[in-house]
Structures are given as C-alpha cells and as structure tokens.
N, C-alpha and C positions, 0 to 999 in steps of 0.2 A: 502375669504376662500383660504389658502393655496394648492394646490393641491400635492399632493405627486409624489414623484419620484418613478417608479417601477424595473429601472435601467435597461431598454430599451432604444433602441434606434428608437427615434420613427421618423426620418425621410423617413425608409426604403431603404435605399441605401445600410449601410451597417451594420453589426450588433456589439454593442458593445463588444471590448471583456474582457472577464471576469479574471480578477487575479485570480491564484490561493492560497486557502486558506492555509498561513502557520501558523500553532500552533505548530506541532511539527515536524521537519524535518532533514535530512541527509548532511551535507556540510563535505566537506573533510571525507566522510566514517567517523563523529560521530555526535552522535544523539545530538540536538537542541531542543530548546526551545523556542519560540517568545518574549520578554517581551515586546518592544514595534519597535515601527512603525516609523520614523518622513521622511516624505516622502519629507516634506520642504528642505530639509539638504539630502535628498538620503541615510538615515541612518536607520539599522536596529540592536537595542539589541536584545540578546540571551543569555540563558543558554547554556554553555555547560558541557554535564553531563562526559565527558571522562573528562575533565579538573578540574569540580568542578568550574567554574570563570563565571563571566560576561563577553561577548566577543561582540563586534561590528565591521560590517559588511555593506558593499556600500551594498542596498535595489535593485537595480537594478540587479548587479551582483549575487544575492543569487537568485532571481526569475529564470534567468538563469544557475542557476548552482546548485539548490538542487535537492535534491530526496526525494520522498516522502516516507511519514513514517507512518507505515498501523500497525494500532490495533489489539489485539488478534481477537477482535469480525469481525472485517471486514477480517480478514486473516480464522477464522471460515466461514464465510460466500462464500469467496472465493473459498475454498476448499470442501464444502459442508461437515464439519465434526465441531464433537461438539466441543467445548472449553475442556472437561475433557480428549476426545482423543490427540489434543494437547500437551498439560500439562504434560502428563503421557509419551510422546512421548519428550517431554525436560527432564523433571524427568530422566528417565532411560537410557538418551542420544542418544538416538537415533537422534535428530534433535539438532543441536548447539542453544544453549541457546541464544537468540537473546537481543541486549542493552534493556535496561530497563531503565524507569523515577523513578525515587524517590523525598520523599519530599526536598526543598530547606530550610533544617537546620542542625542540628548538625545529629540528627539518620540518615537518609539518608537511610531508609526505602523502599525496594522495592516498585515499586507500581502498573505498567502495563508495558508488554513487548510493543517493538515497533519495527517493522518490519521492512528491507531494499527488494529490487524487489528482490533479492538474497537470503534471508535465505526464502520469500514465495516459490520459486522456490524450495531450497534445499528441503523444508519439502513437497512438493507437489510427486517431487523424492521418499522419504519414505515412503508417502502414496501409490505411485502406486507398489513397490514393496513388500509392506503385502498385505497378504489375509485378507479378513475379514471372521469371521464364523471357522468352521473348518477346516484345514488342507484338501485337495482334495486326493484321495487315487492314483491318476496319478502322482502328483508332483507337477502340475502345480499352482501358482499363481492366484488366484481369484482377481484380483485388482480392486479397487473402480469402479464399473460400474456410479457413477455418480460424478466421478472426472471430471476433463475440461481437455481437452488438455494444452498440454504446450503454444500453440499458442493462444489458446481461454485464456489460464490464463493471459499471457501478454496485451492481450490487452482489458480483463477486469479491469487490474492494470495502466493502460495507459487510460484509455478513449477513446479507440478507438473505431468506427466498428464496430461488425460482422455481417455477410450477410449470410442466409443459404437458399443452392440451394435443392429443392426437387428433390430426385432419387427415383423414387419406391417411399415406404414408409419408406425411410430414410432421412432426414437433416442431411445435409453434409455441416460443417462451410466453407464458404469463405472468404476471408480477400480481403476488400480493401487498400490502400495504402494511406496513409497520406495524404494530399494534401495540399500542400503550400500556401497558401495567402499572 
C-alpha cells in the first residue's frame, strides 16, 4: 500500500516551505493569469489581460517578483464590509475601479474585479472617511468602528503576525517583525 505524502516535512529539522499559490497575479503593475507551470524548463505561461496575449515568463523570477491579487470577496472580508457597499462605492466613483478578468474570447466580458495591495489600501482610505448611519449633528465622522488599522490591514494582506498586548480591557495590536531564515 502506497502511503501518501501530506507535504510535511517529516524529518523535524526544518520545515518545508510552501510556494505560494499563483492563479492570478500582478507582474509589471498588470493583472495575470496562470495557464501553466513547466518547472523542468523554469518556465511559466500567462494571460495577460492589459495586453490581451499569451506571455511567458522565467517561474523563478515571477515567484520573486509578483504581487498578489486579492478578490472582491477576500477584499470584503478584509475590510469587514459587504460586497454591495463596495460595488456602489466603484459605481459612483468613489474608489478607482480596480483591473478585472474577463472571459478569454472574442466578448471579453467582465467577470471579477481583482485587487492590487494598493487599490485595497485606497478603498480602505474611503471607508474610514464616511460615516455610517446618519450624519452626527457635531460634524464629526463616525468611521467604521470595525475597520482594521492600516497596519493590522497590511499585514492581514502579507501573512504576517499580529500579537495583541492586553492594557485594561483593551487589545492593543503589536507587530512583530518579519524574521529572516
């Protein structure tokens, strides 16, 4: 009987590390596409949707050099706000309309926005300067009481960390600092 691989590293020394998954991502500031992989050859196919073409790219160098590229739904989630406040908030311009996939044939069909670390940041900016609810009769701004910080936003978009120190009965985020291996 075969026994299966769980993609551990089961010596315990040290731990395997993991590629990260690209399907659809950022190289030169425009959105991509994965079509394949050939790892023999250091080669990686792509859509690119600024171009409209097939492009190929060294597989090493894009691991090193993309940015990742975050869905409406994961950019909802980030931001604790629904997909229709979004939407409504591209709609009327308020937040720059972020690249989009479409299908790969003649219509070219919008089909799902795809976010850079940048336009989640810009739109993050928008949400904390609307109130929610009514207007305050002082002037002042009610902004999203369950927004994240800009720092807590980064480095839920990074895989980083956070560490929160109790004060009283408040958490208060800490950030540790990346650590080289």
């Amino acid at each position: 009987m075969a026994s299966r691989s769980t993609g551990r590293n089961t010596s315990g020394n040290k731990r395997a590390v993991k590629r990260p998954r690209l399907l659809y991502f950022f190289l030169n500031d425009q959105l991509h596409k994965k079509l394949l992989i050939d790892r023999g050859n250091d080669l990686l196919t792509a859509w690119n949707y600024s171009t409209g073409r097939i492009v190929k790219y060294n597989y090493t160098d894009t691991l090193h050099h993309h940015a990742k590229a975050f869905t409406t739904v994961q950019v909802c989630t980030l931001l604790n706000r629904g997909r229709v406040a979004i939407e409504r908030a591209i709609i009327r311009g308020d937040i720059e309309e972020p690249p989009y996939t479409y299908g790969i044939n003649e219509d070219r069909r919008k089909y799902k926005y795809m976010w850079r670390e940048e336009d989640v940041l810009a739109a993050h900016k928008y949400f904390t300067s609307i109130g929610r609810g009514r207007p305050r009769k002082d002037g002042l701004v009610t902004s999203g009481y369950d927004l994240p910080t800009p720092r807590e936003l980064r480095a839920l978009m990074r895989d980083e960390e956070i560490l929160y120190v109790k004060q009283g009965d408040q958490f208060i985020p800490t950030f540790r600092p990346k650590v080289w291996e």
